[in-house]
DRENPA-3360 file (N, C-alpha, C; in nm, 2 decimals, always signed):
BEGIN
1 = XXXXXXXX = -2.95/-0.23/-2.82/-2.97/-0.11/-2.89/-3.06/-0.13/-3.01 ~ -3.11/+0.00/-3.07/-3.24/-0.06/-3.14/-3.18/-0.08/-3.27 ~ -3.19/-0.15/-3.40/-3.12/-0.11/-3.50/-3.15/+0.00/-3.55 ~ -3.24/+0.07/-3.58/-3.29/+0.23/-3.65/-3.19/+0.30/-3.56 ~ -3.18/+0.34/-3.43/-3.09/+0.38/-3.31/-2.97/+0.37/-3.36 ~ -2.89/+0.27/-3.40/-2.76/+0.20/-3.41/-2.69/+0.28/-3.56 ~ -2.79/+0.27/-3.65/-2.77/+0.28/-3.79/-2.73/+0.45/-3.73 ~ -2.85/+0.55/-3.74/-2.80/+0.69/-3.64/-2.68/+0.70/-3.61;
9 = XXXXXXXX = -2.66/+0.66/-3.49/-2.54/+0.70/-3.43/-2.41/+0.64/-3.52 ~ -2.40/+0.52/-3.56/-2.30/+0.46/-3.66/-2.29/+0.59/-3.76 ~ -2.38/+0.66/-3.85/-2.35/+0.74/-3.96/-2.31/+0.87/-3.83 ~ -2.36/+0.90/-3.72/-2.30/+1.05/-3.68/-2.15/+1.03/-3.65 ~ -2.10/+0.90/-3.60/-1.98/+0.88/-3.60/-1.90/+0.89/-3.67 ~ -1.93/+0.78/-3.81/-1.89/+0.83/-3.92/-1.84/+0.99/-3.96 ~ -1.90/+1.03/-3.96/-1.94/+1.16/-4.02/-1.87/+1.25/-3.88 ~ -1.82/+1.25/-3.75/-1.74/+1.25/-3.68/-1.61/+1.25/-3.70;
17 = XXXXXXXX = -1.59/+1.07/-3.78/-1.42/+1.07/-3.79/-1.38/+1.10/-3.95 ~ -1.46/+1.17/-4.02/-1.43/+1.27/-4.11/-1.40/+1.39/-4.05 ~ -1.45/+1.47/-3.94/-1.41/+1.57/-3.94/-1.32/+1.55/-3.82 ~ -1.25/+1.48/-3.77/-1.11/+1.45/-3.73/-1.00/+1.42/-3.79 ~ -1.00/+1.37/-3.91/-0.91/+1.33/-4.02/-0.90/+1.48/-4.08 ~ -1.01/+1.58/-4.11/-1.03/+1.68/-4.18/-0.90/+1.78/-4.06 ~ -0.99/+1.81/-3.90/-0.87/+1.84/-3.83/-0.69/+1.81/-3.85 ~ -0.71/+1.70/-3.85/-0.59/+1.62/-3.86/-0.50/+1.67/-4.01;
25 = XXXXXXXX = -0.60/+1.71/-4.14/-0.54/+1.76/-4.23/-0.49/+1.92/-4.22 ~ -0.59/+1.98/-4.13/-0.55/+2.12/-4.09/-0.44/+2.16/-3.98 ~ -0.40/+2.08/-3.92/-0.31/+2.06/-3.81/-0.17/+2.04/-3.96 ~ -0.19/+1.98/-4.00/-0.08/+1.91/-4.12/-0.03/+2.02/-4.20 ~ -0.14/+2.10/-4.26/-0.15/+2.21/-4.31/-0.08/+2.36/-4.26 ~ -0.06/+2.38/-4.12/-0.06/+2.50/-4.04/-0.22/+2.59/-4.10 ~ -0.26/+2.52/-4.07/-0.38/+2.59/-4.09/-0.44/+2.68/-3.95 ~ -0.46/+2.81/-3.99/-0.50/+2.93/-3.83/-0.52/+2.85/-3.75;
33 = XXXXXXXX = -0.48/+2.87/-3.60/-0.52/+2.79/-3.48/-0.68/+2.81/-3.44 ~ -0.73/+2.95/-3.43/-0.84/+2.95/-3.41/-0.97/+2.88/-3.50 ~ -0.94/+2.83/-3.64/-1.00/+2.79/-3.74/-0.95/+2.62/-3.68 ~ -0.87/+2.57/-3.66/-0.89/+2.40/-3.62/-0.93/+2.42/-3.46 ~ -0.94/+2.52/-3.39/-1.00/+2.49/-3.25/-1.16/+2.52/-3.27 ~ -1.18/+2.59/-3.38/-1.33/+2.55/-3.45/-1.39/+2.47/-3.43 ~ -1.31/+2.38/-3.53/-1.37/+2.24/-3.56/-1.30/+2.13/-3.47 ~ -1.23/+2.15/-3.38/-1.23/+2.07/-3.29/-1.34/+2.07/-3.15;
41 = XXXXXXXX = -1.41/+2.20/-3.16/-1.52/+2.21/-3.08/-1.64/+2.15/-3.14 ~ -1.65/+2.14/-3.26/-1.75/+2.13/-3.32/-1.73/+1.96/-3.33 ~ -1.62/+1.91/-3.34/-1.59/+1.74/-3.31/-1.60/+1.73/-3.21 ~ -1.64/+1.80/-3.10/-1.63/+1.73/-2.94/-1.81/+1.81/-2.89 ~ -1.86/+1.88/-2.98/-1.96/+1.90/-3.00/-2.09/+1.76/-3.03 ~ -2.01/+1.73/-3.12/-2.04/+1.65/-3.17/-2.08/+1.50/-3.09 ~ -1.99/+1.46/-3.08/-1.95/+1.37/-2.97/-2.01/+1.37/-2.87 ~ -2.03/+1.49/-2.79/-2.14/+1.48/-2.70/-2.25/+1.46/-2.72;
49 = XXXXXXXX = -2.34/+1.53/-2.86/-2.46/+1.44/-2.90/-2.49/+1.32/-2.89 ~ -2.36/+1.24/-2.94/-2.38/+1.10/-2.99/-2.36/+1.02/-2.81 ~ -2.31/+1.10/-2.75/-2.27/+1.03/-2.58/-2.45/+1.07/-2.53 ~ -2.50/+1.17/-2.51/-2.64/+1.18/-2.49/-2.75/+1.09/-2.56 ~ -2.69/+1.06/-2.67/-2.79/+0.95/-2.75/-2.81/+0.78/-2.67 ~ -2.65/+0.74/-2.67/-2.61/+0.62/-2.57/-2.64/+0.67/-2.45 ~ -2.64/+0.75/-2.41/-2.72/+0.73/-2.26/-2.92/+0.75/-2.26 ~ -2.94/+0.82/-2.38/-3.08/+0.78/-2.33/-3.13/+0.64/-2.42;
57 = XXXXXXXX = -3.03/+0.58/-2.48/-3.07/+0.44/-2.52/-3.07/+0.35/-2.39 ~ -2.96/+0.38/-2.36/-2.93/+0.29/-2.20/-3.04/+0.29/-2.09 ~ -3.06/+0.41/-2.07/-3.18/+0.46/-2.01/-3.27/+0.35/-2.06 ~ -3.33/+0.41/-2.20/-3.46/+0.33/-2.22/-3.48/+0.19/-2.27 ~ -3.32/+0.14/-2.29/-3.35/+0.02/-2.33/-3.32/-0.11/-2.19 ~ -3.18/-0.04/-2.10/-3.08/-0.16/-2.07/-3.18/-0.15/-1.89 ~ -3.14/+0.00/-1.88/-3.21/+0.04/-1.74/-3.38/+0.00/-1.72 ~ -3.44/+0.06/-1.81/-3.57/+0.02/-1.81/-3.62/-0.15/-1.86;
65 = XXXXXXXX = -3.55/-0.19/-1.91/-3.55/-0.39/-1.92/-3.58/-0.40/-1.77 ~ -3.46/-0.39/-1.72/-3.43/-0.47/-1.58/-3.57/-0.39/-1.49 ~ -3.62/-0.27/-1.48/-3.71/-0.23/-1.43/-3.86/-0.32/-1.41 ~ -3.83/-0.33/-1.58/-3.98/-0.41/-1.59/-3.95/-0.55/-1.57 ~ -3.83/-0.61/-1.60/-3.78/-0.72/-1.51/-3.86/-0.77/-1.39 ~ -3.84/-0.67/-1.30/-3.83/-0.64/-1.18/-3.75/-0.72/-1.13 ~ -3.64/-0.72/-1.19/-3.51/-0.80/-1.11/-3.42/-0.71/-1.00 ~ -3.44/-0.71/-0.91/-3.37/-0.56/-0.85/-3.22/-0.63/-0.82;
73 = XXXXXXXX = -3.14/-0.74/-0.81/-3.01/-0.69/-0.85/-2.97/-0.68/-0.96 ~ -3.06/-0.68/-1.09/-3.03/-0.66/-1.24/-3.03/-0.45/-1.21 ~ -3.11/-0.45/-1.12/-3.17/-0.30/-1.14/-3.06/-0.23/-1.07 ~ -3.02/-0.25/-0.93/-2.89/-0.24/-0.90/-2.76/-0.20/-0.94 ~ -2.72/-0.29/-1.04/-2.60/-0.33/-1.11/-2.66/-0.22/-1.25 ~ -2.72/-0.19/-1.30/-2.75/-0.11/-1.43/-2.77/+0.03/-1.37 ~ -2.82/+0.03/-1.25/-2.77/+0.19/-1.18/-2.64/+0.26/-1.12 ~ -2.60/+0.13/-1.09/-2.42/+0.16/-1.05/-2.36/+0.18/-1.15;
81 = XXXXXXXX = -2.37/+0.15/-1.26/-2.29/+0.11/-1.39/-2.30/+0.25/-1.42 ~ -2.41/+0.34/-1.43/-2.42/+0.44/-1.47/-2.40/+0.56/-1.39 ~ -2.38/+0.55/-1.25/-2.34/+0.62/-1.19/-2.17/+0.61/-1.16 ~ -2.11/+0.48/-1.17/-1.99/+0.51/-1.22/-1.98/+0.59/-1.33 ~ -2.01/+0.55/-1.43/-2.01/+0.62/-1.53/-2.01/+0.78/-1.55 ~ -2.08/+0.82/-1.44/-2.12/+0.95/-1.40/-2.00/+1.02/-1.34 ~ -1.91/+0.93/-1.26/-1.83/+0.98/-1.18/-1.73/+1.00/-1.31 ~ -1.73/+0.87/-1.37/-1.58/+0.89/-1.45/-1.57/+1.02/-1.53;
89 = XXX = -1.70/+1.06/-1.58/-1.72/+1.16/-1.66/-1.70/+1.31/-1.60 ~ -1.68/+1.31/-1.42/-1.68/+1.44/-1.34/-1.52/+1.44/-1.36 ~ -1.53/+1.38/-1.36/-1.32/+1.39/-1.32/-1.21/+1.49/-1.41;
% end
């Protein structure tokens, strides 16, 4: 992963598990249901950014290595991985 890439995603996360702790305070609170299913969309909103980010790193870093490799059971094994990955994510 690139470091400029890494530093990104590290602060969106951050800044993620503030607003789950923040949930976590409004849950604590009885704070309106509709007002923490807000921001629990907006945390899982979130989260999918940062899951699209890791995958187009992977893409461009881990998948396309092995490409220009041209190692094709490196290429193989980096395409299964992600199509597992694909599956786990249908279920």
């Amino acid at each position: 992963m690139e470091r400029a890439n890494k530093e990104k995603l590290l602060n969106r996360l951050h800044r993620i598990e503030g607003q789950i702790r923040g949930v976590a305070r409004m849950v604590a609170e009885d704070r309106y249901c509709i007002d923490v299913l807000t921001q629990i969309q907006a945390a899982r909103a979130a989260m999918a950014r940062v899951e699209t980010e890791m995958l187009k790193g992977h893409l461009g870093h881990c998948i396309e290595g092995a490409i220009v490799a041209g190692d094709k059971d490196e290429q193989r094994r980096k395409a299964g991985e992600l199509i597992e990955l694909l599956e786990r994510s249908a279920r």
